[in-house]
Every structure is written in C-alpha cells, then in structure tokens.
DRENFI-99372 format. One record per atom (N, C-alpha, C): z, x, y; atom name. Coordinates in Angstrom, 1 decimal, m for minus. Last residue first. Example, Ala and Ser with C-alpha at 12.3 -4.5 7.8 and 13.67 -1.06 7.14 Angstrom:
2
(node (7.1 12.8 m2.2) N)
(node (7.1 13.7 m1.1) CA)
(node (7.9 12.9 0.0) C)
(node (7.8 13.2 m5.7) N)
(node (7.8 12.3 m4.5) CA)
(node (7.8 13.2 m3.3) C)
END
This chain:
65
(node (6.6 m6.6 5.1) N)
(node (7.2 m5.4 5.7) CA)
(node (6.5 m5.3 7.4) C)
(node (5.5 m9.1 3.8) N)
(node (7.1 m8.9 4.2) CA)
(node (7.5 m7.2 5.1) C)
(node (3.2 m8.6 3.1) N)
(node (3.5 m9.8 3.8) CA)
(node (5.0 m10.0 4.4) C)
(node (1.2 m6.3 2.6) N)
(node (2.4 m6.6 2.7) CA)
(node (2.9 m7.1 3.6) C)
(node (m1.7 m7.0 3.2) N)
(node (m1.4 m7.1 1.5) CA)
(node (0.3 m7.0 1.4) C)
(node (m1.8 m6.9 5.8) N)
(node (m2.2 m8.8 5.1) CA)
(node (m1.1 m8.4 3.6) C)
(node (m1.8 m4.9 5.9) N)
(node (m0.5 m5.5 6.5) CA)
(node (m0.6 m7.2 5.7) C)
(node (m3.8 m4.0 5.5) N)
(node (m3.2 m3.4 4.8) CA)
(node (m1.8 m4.1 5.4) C)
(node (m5.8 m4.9 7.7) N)
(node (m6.0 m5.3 6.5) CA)
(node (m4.7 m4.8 5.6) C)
(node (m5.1 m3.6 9.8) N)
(node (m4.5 m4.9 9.8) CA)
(node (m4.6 m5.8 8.1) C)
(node (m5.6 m1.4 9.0) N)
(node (m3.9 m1.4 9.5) CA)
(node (m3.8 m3.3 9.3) C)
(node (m8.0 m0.5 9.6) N)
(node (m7.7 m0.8 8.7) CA)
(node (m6.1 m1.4 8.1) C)
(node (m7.7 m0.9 12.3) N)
(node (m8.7 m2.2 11.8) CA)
(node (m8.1 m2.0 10.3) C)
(node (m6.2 1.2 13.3) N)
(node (m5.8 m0.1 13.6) CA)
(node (m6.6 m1.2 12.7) C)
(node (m6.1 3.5 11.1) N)
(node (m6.4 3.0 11.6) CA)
(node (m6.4 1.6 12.3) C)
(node (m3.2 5.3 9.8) N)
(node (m4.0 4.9 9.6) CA)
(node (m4.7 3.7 10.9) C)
(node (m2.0 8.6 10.2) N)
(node (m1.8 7.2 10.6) CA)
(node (m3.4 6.4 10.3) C)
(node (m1.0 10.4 7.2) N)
(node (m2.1 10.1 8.2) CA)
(node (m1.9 8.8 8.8) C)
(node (1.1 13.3 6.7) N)
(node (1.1 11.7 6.8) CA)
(node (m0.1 11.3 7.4) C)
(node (0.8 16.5 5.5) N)
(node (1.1 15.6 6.7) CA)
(node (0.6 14.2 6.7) C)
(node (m0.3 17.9 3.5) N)
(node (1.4 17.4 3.3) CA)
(node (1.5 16.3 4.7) C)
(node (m2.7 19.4 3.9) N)
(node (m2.4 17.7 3.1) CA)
(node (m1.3 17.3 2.7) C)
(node (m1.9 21.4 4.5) N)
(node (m2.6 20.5 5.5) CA)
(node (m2.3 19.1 5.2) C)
(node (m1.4 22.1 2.2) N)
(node (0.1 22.9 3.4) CA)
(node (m0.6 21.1 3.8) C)
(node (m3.7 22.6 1.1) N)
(node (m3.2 21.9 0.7) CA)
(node (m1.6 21.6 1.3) C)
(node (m5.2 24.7 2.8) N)
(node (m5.9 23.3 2.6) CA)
(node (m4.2 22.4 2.0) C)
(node (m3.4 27.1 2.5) N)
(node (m4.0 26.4 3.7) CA)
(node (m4.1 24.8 3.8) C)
(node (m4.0 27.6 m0.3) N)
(node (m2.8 27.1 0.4) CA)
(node (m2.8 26.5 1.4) C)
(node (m6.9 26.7 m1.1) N)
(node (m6.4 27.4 m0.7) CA)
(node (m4.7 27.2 m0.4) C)
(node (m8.2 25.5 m4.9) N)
(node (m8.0 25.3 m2.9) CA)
(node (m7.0 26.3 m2.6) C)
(node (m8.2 26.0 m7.2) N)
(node (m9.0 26.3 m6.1) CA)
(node (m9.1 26.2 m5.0) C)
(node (m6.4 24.7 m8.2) N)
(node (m5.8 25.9 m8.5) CA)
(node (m6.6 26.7 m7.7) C)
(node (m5.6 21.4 m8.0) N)
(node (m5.4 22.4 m6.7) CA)
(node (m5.6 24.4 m6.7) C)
(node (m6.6 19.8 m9.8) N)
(node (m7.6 20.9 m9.3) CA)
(node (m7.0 21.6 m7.9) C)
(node (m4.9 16.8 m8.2) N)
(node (m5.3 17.8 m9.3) CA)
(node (m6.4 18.6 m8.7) C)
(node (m3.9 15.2 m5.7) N)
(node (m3.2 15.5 m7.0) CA)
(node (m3.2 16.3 m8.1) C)
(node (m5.0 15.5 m3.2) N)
(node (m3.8 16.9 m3.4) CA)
(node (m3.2 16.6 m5.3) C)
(node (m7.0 13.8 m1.9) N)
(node (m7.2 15.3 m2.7) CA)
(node (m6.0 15.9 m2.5) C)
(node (m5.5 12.8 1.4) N)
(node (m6.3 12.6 m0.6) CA)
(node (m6.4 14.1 m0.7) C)
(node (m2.8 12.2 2.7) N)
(node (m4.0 12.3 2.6) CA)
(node (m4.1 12.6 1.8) C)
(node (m0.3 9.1 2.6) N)
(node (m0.3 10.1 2.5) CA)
(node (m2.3 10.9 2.6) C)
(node (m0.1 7.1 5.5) N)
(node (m0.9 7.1 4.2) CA)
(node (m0.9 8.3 3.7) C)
(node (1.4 4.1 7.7) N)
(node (1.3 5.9 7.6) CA)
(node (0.8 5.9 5.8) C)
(node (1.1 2.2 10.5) N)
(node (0.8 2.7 8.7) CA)
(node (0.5 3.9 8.9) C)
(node (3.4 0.9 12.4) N)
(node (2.0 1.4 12.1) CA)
(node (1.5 2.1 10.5) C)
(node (5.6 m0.2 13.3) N)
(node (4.1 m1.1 13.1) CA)
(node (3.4 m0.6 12.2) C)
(node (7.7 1.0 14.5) N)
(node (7.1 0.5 15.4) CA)
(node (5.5 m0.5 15.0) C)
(node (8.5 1.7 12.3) N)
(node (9.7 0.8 13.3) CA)
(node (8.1 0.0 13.9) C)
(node (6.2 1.6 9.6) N)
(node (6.5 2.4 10.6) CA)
(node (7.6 1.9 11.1) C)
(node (5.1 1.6 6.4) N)
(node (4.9 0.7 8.0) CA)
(node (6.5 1.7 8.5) C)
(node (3.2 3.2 4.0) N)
(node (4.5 3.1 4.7) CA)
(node (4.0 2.2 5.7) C)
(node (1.7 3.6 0.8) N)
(node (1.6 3.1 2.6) CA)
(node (3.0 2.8 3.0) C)
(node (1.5 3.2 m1.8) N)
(node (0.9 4.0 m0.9) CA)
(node (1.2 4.2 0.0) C)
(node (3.0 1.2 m2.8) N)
(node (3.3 2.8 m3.4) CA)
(node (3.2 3.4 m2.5) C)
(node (2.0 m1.1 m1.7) N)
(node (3.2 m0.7 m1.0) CA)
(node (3.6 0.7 m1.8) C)
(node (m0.5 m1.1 m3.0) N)
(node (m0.6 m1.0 m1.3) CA)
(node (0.9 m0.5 m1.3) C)
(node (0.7 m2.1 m5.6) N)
(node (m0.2 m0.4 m5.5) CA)
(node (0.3 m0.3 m4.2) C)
(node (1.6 m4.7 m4.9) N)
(node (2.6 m3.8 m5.4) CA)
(node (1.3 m2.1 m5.2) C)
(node (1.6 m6.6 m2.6) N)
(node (0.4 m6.1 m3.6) CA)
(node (0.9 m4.5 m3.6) C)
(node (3.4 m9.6 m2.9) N)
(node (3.3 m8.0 m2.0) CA)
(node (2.5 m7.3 m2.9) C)
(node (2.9 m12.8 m2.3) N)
(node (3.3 m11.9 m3.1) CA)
(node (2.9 m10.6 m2.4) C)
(node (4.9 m15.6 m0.6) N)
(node (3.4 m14.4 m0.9) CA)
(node (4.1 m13.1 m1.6) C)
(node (6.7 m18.5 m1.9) N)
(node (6.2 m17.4 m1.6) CA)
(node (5.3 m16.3 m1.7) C)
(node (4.9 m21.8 m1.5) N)
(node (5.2 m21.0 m2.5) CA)
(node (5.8 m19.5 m1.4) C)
(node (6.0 m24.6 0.4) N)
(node (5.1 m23.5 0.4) CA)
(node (5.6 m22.3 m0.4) C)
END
C-alpha cells in the first residue's frame, strides 16, 4: 500500500492541536487593512477552532498529523 500524501495548502493553514483539534487562523487580515480599525484586526490575531464536521474533513487531508 502506497503512502498518503498530505495536502500541502491544508497543512500551511491549519494546525492540529495535542488534543485533536484544529486551529485556523481568521480571514480578512491580509490586505486593505488601511480601513479597518485596530480593533477589528487585534481581533483577527486569535486562532479559530474549527468545527467538528469541518475538523473531520480537514484531518482526512492530513493523514499523518
């Protein structure tokens, strides 16, 4: 049985946790920040756990972590 391959983008993105879970940085922070407030973009420093349904799909794509 060949080895699976790890779907190189998914693992830029996405962290897996000790305990499992996926963590995803949140959107909107790479351009046009000159309009948003500080506020908004402070906000978008914190990690988002991502959803169990989506969690399982994104676990398929890394088959080793």
């Amino acid at each position: 049985m060949p080895k699976l391959k790890t779907h190189k983008g998914t693992k830029a993105r996405v962290k897996v946790t000790g305990r499992g879970k996926v963590k995803a940085m949140r959107s909107g922070k790479r351009h046009l920040n000159y309009k948003k407030s500080g506020t908004r973009i402070r906000q978008g420093r914190t990690d988002l756990i991502v959803s169990e349904a989506e969690a399982k799909k994104i676990t398929a794509l890394l088959p080793y972590d």
